[in-house]
FIPAKOL-489890 format. One line per 8 residues: their letters; for each residue x, y, z of N, C-alpha, C. Coordinates in pm, whole numbers, plus 50000, padded with zeros to 5 digits. Layout:
BEGIN
A) X:Y:Z:X:Y:Z:X:Y:Z  ...;
//
This chain:
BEGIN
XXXXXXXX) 50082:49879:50000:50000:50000:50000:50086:50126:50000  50042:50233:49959:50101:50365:49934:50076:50480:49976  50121:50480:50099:50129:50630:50216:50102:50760:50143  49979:50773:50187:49981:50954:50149:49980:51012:50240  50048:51167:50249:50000:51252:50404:50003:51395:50291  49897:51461:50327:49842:51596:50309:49716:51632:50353  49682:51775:50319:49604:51846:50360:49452:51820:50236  49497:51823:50151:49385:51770:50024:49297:51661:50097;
XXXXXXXX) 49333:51562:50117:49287:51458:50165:49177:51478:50303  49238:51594:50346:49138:51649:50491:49087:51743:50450  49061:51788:50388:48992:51889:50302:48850:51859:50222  48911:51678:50189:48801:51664:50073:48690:51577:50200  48741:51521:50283:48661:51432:50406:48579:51564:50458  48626:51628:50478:48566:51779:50573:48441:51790:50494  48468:51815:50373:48354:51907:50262:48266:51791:50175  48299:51684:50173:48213:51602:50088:48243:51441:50071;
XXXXXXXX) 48150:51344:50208:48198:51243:50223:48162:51157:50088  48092:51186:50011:48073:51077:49909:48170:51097:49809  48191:51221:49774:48318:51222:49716:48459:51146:49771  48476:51144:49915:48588:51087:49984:48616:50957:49911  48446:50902:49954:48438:50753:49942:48479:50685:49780  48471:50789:49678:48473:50749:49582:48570:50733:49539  48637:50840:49582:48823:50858:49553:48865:50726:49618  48842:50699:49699:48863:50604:49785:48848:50459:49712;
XXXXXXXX) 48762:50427:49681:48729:50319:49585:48789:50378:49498  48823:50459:49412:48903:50476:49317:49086:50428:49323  49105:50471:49446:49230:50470:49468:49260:50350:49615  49188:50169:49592:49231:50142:49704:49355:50098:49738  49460:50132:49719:49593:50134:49819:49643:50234:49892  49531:50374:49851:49568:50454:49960:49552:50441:50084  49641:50474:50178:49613:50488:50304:49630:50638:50385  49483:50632:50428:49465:50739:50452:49568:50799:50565;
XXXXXXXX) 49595:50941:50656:49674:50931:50716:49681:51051:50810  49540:51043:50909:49481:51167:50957:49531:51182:51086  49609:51134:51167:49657:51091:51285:49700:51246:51335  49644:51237:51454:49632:51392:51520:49570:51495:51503  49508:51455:51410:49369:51592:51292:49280:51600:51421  49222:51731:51415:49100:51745:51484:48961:51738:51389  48869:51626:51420:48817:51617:51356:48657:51596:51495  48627:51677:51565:48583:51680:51649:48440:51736:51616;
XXXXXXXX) 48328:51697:51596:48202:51749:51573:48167:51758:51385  48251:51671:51350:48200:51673:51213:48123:51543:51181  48021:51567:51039:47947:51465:51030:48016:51399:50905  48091:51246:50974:48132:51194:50893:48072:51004:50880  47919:51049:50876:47830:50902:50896:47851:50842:50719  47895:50703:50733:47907:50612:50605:48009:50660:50559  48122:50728:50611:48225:50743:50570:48350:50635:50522  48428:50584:50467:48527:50542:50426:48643:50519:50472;
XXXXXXXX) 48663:50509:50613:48821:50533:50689:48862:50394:50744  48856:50255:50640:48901:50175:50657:49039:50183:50670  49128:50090:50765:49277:50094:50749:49360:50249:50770  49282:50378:50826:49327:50454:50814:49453:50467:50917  49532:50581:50949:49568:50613:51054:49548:50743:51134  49447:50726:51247:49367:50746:51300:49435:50797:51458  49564:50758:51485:49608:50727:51623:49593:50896:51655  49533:50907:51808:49545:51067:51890:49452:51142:51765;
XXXXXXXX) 49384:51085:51734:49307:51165:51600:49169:51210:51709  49097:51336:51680:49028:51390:51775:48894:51362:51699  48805:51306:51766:48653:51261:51754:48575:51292:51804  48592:51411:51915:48471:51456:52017:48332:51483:51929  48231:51412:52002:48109:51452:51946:48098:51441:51798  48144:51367:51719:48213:51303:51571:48057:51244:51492  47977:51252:51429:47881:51137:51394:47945:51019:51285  47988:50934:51331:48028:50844:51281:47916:50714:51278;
XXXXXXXX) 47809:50773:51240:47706:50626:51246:47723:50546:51042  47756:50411:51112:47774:50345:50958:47882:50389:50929  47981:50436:50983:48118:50457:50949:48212:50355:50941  48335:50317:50799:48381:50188:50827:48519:50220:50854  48558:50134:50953:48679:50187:51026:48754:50075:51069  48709:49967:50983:48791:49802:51006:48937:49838:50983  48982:49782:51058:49163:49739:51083:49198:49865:51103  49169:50040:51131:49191:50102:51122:49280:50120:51269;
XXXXXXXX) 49397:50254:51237:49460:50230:51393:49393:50338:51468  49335:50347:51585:49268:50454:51638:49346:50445:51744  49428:50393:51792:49514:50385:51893:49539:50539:51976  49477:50548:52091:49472:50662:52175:49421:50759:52116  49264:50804:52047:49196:50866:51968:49121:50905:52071  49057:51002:52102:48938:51054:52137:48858:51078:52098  48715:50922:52095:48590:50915:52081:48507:50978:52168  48481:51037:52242:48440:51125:52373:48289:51163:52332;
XXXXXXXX) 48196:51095:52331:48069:51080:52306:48028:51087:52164  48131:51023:52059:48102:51058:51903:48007:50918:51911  47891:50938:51784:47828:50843:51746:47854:50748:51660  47894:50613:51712:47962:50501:51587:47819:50416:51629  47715:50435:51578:47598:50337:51578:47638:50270:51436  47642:50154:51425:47662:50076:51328:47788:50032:51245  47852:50130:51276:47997:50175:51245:48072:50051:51246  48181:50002:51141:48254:49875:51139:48404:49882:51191;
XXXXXXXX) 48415:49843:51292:48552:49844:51381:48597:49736:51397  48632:49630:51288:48626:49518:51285:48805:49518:51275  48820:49436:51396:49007:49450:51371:49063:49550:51367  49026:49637:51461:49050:49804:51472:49164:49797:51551  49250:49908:51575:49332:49893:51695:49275:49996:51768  49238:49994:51909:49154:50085:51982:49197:50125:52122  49370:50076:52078:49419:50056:52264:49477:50203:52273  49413:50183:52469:49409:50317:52469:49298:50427:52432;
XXXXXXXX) 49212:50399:52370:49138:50480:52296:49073:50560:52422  48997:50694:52361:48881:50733:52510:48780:50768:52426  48639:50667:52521:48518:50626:52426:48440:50648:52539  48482:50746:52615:48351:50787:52737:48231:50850:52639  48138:50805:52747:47989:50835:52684:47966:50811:52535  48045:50742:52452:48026:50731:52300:47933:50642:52306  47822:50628:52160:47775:50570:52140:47785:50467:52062  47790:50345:52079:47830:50221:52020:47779:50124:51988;
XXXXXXXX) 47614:50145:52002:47523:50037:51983:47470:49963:51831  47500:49866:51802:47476:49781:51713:47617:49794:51612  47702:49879:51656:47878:49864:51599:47910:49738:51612  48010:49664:51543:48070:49573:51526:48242:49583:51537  48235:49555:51661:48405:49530:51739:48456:49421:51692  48448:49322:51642:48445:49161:51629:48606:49175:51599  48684:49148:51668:48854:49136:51706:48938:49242:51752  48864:49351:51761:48924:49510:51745:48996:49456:51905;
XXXXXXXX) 49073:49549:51921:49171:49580:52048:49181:49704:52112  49082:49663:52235:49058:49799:52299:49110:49768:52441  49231:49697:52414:49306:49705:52552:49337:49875:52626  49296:49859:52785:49364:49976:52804:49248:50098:52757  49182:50067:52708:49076:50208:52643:48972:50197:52780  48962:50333:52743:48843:50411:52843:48730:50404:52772  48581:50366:52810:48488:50340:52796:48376:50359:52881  48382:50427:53000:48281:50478:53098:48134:50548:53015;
XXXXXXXX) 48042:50458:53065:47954:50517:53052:47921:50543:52877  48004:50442:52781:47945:50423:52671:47809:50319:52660  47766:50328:52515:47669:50247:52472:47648:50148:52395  47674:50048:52465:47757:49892:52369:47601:49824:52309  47485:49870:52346:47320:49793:52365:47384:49678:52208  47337:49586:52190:47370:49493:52035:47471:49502:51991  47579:49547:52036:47704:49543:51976:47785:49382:51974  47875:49351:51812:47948:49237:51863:48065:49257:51894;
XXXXXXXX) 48126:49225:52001:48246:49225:52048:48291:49112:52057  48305:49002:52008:48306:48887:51973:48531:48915:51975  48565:48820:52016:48672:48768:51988:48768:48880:52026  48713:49033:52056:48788:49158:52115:48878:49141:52195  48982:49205:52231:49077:49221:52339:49017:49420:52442  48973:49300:52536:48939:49427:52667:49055:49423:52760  49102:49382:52766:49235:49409:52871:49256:49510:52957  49207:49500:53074:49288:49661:53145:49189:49717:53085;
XXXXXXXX) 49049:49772:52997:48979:49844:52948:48860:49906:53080  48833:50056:53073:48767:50059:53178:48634:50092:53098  48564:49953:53168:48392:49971:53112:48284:49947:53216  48329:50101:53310:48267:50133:53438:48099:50233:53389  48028:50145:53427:47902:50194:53353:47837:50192:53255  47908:50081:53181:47872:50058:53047:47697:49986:53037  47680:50044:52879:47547:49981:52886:47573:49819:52786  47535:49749:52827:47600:49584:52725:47543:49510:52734;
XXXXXXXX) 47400:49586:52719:47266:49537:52681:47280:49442:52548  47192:49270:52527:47225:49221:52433:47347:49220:52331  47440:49194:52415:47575:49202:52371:47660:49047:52348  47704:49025:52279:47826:48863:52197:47942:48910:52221  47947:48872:52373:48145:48863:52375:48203:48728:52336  48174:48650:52297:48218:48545:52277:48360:48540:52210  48447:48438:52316:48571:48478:52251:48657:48591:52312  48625:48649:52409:48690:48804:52430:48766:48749:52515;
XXXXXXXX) 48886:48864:52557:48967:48904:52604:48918:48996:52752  48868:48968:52839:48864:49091:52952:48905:49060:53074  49036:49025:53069:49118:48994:53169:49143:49134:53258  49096:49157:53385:49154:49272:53431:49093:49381:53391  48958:49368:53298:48858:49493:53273:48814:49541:53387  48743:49653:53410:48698:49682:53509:48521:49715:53474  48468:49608:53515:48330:49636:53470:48196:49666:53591  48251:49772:53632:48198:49809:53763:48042:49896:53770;
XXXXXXXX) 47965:49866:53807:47795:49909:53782:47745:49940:53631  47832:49806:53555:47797:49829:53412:47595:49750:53436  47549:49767:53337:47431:49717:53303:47416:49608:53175  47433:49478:53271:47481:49386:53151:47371:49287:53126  47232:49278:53083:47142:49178:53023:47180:49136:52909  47133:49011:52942:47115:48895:52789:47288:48931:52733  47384:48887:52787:47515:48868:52763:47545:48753:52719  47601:48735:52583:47678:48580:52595:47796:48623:52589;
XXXXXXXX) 47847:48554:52715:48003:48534:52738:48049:48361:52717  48043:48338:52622:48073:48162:52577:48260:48178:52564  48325:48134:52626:48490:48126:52620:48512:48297:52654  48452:48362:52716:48539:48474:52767:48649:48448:52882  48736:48498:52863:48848:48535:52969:48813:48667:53069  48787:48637:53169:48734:48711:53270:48799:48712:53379  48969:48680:53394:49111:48659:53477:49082:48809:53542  49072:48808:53699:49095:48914:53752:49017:49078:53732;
XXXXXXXX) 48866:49045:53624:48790:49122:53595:48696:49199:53703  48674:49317:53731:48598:49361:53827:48480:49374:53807  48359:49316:53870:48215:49359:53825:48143:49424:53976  48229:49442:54041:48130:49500:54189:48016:49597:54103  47917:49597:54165:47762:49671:54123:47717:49662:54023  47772:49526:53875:47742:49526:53779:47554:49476:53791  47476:49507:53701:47358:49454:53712:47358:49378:53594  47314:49237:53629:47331:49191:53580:47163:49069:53535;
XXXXXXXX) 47136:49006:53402:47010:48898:53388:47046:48812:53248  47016:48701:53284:47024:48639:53122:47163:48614:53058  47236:48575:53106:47366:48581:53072:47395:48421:53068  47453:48397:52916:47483:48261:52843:47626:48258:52835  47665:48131:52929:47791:48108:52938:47825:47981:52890  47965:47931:52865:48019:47793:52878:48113:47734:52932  48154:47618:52974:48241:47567:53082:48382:47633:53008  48379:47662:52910:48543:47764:52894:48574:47916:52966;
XXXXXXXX) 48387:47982:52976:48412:48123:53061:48503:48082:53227  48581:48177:53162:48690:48178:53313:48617:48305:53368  48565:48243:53498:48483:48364:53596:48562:48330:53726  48688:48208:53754:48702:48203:53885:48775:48258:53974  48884:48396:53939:48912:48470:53938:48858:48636:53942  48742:48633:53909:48672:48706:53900:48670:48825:54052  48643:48944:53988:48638:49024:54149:48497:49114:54127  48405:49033:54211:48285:49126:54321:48231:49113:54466;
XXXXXXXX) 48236:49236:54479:48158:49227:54608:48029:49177:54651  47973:49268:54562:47806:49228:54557:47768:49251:54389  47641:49243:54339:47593:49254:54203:47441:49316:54252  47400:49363:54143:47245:49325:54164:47163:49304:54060  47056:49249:54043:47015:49109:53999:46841:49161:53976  46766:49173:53867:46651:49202:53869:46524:49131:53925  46523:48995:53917:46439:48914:53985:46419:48958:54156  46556:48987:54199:46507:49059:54304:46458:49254:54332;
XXXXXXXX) 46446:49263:54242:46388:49412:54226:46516:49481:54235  46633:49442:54123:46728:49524:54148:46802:49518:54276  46747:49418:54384:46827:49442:54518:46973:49414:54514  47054:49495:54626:47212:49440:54610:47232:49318:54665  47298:49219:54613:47338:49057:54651:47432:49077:54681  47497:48986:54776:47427:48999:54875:47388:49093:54966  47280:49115:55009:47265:49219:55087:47364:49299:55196  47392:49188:55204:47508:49279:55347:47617:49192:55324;
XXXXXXXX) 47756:49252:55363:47822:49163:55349:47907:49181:55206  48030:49087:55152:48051:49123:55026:48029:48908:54996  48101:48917:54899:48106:48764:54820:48235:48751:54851  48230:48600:54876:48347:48531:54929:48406:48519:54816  48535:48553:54762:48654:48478:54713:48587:48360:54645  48536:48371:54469:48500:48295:54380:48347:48284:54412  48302:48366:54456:48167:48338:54486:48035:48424:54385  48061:48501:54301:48024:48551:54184:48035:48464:54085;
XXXXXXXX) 48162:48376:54089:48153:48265:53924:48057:48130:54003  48058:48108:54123:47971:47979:54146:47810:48058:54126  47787:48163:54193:47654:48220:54138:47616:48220:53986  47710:48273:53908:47651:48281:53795:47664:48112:53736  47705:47982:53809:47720:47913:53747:47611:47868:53759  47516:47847:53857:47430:47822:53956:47268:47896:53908  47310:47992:53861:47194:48084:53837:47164:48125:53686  47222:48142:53575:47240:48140:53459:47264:48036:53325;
XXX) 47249:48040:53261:47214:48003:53114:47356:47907:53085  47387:47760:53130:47468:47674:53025:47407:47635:52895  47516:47691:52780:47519:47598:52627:47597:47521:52628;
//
């Protein structure tokens, strides 16, 4: 492939994404090469930024819905509440990234690497994250509503009063993961999810009206992976 870096190129994304896209299909061995651009509040939905380089590239408030952004490096980018609804981040590099409050629902993560990325209080609702690397990722508050981790990486995530229904975690790595106050229902696992390591105190649980489990008290040392083994969905 054949490195371009100029200002033309951010010029023509700024003023007219279908034109981008076309050049783009016109010319695919370019690689795009926007890394550090402020590109913060522009509407760049169904845009073209496969494979780009993206790293420290600024996204605040960005509309990126249907945006394709597979294998692209976003590596320490600031997503900071931009909209990637649908958006393809398939084999993305995302480590590091900051994706507070972004919206992310029905996007497709499926291998991307968001080790290390900030994620508070984003919106994962249908997203696949299938086969992802969460590592060290903080997804404190996340919403991961009807969500396919299957396959993931979240060793050491911190998934602390996230809101997690109808989850399949089938072979997730969950080594040393934090879920104290996660709420949690419906969650499809298999004898490969590593939960025994796992760190919570308490959860809470809708059948009981949202109450905190245990009520008083925290969970003994592996006592969150025998609950969910006990209480949840084997395939």
């Amino acid at each position: 492939m054949t490195l371009m870096i100029g200002t033309e190129q951010f010029i023509l994304l700024k003023q007219d994404i279908k034109a981008w896209n076309q050049w783009r299909q016109e010319n695919p061995d370019f690689v795009p090469n926007l890394s550090g651009v402020n590109l913060s509040g522009f509407n760049l939905e169904n845009a073209n930024l496969s494979s780009a380089n993206l790293s420290s590239t600024k996204f605040q408030q960005t509309n990126l819905t249907g945006a394709d952004l597979s294998v692209a490096n976003l590596s320490r980018a600031n997503l900071s509440q931009a909209n990637l609804t649908q958006a393809n981040l398939t084999v993305a590099n995302l480590t590091e990234a900051y994706l507070s409050e972004a919206n992310l629902s029905q996007a497709n993560l499926s291998g991307a690497n968001l080790s290390e990325a900030y994620l508070s209080r984003a919106n994962l609702r249908d997203a696949n994250l299938t086969v992802g690397n969460f590592s060290g990722a903080n997804l404190t508050r996340v919403c991961l509503q009807d969500v396919d981790l299957t396959g993931a990486n979240c060793s050491e995530a911190n998934l602390s009063d996230a809101i997690a229904f109808g989850l399949k975690i089938c072979s997730v790595n969950f080594a040393k993961t934090i879920f104290t106050g996660i709420q949690i229902d419906f969650w499809h696992f298999d004898e490969l999810t590593n939960l025994e390591t796992a760190i919570c105190d308490y959860f809470f649980y809708p059948e009981a009206n949202l109450q905190r489990y245990p009520r008083q008290d925290r969970l003994a040392a592996g006592g969150f992976a025998t609950w969910i083994r006990q209480n949840m969905i084997q395939v």
